[in-house]
C-alpha positions as CSV (number, residue, x, y, z in Angstrom):
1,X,165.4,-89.4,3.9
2,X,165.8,-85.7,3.4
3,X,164.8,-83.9,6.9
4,X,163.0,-80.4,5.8
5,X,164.1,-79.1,9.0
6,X,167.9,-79.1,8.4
7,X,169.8,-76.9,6.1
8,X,170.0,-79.6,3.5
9,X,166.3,-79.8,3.3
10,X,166.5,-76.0,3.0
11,X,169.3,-75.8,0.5
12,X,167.0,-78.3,-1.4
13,X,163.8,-76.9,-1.5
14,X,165.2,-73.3,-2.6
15,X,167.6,-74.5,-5.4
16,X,163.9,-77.2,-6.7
17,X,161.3,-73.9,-5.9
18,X,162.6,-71.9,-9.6
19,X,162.2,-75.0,-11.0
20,X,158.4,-76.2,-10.7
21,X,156.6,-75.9,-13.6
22,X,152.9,-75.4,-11.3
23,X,150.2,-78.0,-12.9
24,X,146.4,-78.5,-12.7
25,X,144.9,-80.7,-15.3
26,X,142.6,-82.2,-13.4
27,X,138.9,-82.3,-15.5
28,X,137.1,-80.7,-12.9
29,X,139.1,-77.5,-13.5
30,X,137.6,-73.9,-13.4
31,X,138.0,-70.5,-13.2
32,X,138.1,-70.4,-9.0
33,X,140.6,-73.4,-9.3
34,X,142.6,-71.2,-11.9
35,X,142.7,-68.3,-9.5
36,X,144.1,-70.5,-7.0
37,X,146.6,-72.1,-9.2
38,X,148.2,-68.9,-10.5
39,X,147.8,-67.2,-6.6
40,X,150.3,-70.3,-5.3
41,X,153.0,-69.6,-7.8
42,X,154.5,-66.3,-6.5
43,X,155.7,-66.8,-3.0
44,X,157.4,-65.3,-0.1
45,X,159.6,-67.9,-0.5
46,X,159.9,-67.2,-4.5
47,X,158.3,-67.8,-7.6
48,X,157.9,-70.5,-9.8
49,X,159.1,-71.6,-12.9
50,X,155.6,-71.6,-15.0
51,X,152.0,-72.7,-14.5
52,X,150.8,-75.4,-16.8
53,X,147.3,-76.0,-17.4
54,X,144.5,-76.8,-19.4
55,X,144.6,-74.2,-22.8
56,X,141.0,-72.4,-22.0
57,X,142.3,-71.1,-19.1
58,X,145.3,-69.4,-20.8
59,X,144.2,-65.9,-21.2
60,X,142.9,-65.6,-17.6
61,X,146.0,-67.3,-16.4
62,X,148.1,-64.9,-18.2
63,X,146.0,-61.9,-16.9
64,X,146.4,-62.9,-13.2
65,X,150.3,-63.5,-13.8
66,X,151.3,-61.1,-15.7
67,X,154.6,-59.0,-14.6
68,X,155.5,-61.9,-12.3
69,X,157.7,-63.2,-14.5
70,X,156.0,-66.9,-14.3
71,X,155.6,-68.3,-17.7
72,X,152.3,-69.9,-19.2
73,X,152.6,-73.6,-20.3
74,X,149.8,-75.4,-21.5
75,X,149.4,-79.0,-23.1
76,X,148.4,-80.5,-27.0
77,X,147.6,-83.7,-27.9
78,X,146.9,-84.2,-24.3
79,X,146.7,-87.0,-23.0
80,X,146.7,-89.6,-25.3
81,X,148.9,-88.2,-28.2
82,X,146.4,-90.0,-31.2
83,X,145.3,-86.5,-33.1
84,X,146.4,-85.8,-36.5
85,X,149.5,-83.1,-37.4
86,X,147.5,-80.5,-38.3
87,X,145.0,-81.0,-35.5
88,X,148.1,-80.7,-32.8
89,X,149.4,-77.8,-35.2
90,X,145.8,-75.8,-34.6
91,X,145.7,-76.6,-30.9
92,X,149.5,-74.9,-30.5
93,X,148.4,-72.1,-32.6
94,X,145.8,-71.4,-30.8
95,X,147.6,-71.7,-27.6
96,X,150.3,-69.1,-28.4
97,X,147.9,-66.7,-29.9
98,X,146.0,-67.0,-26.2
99,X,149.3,-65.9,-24.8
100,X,150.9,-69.3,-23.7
101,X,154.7,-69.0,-23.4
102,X,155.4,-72.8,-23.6
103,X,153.7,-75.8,-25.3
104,X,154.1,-79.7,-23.6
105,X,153.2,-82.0,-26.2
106,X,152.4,-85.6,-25.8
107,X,154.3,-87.5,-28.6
108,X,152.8,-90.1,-30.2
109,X,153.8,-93.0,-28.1
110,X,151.0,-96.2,-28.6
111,X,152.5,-95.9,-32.7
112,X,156.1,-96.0,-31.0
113,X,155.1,-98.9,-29.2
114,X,153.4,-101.0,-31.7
115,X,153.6,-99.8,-35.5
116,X,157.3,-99.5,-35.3
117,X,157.6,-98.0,-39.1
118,X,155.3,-95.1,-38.4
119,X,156.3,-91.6,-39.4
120,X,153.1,-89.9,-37.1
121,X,155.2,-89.0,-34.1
122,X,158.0,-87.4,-36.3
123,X,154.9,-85.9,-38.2
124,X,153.0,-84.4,-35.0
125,X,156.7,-83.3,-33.7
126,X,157.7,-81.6,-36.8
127,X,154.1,-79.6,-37.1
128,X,153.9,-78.7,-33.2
129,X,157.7,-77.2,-34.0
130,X,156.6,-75.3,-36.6
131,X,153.7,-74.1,-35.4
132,X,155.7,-73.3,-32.0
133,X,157.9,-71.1,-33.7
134,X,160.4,-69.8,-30.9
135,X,158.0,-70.9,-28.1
136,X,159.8,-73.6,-25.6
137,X,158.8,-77.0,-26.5
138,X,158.2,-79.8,-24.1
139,X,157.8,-82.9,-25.6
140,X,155.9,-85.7,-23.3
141,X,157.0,-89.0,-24.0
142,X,155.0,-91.0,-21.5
143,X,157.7,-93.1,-20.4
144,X,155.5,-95.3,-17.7
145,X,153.4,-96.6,-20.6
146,X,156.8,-96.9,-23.1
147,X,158.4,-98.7,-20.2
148,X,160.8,-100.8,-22.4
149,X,164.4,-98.6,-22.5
150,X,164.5,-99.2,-26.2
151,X,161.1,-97.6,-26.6
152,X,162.0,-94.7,-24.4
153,X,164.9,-94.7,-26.0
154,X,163.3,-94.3,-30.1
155,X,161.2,-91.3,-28.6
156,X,163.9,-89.6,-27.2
157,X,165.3,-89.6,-30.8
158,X,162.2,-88.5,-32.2
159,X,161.8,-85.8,-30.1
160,X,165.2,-84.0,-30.6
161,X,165.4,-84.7,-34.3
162,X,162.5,-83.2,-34.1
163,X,163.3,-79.6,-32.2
164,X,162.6,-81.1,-28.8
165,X,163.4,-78.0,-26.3
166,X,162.4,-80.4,-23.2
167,X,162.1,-84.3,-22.7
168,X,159.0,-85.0,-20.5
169,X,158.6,-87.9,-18.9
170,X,154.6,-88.2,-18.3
171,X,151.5,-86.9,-18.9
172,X,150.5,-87.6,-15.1
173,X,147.0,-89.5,-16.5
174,X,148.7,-93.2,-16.9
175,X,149.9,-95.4,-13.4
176,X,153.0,-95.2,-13.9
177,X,155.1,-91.8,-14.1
178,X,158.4,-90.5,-13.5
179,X,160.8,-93.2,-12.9
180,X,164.6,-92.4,-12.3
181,X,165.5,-95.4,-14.9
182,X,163.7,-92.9,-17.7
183,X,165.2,-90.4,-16.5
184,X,168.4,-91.5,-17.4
185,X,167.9,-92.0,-20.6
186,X,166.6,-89.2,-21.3
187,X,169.1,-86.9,-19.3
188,X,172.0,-88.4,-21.1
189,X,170.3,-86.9,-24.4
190,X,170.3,-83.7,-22.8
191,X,174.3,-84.3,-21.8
192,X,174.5,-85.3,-25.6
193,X,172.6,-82.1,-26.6
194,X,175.9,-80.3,-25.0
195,X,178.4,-81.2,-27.6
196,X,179.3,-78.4,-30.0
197,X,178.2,-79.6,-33.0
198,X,174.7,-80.4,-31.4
199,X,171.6,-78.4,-33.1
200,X,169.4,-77.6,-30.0
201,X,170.5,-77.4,-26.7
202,X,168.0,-80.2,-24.8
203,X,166.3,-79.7,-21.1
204,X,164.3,-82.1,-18.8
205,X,161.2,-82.4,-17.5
206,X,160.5,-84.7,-14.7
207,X,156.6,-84.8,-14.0
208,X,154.3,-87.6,-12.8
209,X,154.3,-88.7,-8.9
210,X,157.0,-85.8,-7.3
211,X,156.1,-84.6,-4.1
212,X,158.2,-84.9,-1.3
213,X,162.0,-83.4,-0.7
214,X,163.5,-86.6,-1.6
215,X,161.8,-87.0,-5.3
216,X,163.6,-84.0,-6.0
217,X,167.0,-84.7,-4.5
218,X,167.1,-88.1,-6.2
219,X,166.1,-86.1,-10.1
220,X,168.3,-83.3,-9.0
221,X,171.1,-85.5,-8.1
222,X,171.0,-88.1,-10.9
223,X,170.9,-84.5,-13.4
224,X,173.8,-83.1,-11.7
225,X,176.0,-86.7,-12.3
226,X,175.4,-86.8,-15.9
227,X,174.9,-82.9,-17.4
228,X,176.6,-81.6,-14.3
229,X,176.1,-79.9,-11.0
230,X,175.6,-76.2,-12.6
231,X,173.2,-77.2,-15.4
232,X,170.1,-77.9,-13.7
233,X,168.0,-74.1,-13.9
234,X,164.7,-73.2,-15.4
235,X,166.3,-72.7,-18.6
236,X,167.3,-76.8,-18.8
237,X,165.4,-78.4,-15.8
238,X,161.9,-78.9,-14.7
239,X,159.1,-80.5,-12.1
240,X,156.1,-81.2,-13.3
241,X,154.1,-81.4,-10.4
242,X,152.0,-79.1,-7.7
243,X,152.1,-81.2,-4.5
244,X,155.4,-80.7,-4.4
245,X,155.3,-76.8,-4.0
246,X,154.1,-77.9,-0.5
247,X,156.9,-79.9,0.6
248,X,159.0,-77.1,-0.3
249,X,157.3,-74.0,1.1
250,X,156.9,-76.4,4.6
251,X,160.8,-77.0,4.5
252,X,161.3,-73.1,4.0
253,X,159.0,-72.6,7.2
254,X,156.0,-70.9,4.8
255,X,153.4,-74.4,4.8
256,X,152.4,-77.1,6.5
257,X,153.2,-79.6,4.1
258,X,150.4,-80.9,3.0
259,X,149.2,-80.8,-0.8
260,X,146.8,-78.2,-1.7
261,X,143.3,-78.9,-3.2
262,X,144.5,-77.7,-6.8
263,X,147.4,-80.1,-6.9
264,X,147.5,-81.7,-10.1
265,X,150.4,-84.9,-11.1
């Protein structure tokens, strides 16, 4: 167990802080809860990575952020990945023209899982892509509800055939999230994604039930075996999370550790 108190716990916390990707997508969301959101992600301690919520709270998010440097992410086809090409292709549109700087988008995983010859997850993939332009593309692959490695395995495919720029593992609405046996998987297509005569460079997104120190070391650690211990940054390597922030401002003496009211995974 990682003590926060110790320069480890330190080390940790400031090397996972650039990293968070700030998330509220709970229904009850508003405009205070908004406020709060985008007010926790610059820091004495540092800022984060990006905020990711819900896409009508875009412009104000981008209002109270701007200059900070923290990124907008939003989500389409959220959560249950079942809406047509174009319909995904509208909702990133729209997104981008609101001012969002990064688009998580839930592949289509129930036709993974049981219509094995489907083309809609290459289909909504290829039509978020293009409608995403040069935006970063995080591509949620609900691995808790996939569970099977060979499922996980087909989406991972999917997604970087398809322009993947991140694979995430959850939306944070099913039981089961993150799991360090997905993870694998899918960092060893980002270790792939490394080779020269690879497309599209490949990141990681680990979101879904992180929010202690020791979630992170273990997702940190298992990234730095297999891409290597200086390829995890916000360019290539995300949490998805908010009660996490707390663990790692308490560990760098700025928090009590306990998860705000706006946490969201």
């Amino acid at each position: 167990m990682t003590d926060p108190q110790t320069k480890e716990g330190q080390d940790l916390a400031r090397r996972a802080l650039p990293l968070l990707d700030l998330t509220s997508l709970n229904e009850e969301e508003d405009e205070a809860t908004t406020d709060a959101l985008c007010a926790r992600a610059v820091t004495s301690a540092g800022r984060v990575a990006a905020v990711c919520l819900w896409p009508s709270f875009i412009p104000q998010a981008r209002g109270r952020l701007a200059g900070t440097g923290v990124r907008i992410a939003t989500v389409v086809n959220f959560p249950g990945g079942s809406l047509s090409p174009e319909k995904v292709a509208e909702q990133t549109a729209a997104a981008l023209a609101d001012g969002a700087d990064e688009i998580d988008v839930v592949i289509p995983y129930h036709s993974i899982m049981h219509y094995p010859n489907s083309t809609q997850p290459d289909e909504v993939l290829a039509a978020t892509r293009e409608a995403a332009g040069d935006a970063v593309m995080k591509v949620i692959l609900e691995t808790g509800s996939l569970a099977k490695p060979v499922f996980i395995e087909k989406a991972v495919e999917i997604a970087v055939r398809n322009g993947a720029d991140f694979l995430k593992t959850s939306t944070g609405k099913v039981q089961i999230g993150a799991t360090l046996g997905a993870a694998r998987i899918m960092l060893e297509a980002c270790r792939d994604s490394l080779k020269p005569d690879s497309p599209r460079r490949v990141g990681f997104k680990a979101s879904g039930g992180i929010r202690d120190l020791d979630g992170a070391r273990d997702y940190l650690a298992l990234a730095d075996k297999i891409c290597g211990p200086d390829w995890a940054s916000p360019a290539t390597f995300r949490f998805g999370a908010s009660g996490l922030l707390d663990a790692l401002l308490a560990a760098l003496g700025q928090g009590d550790g306990r998860p705000a009211a706006t946490s969201g995974y």
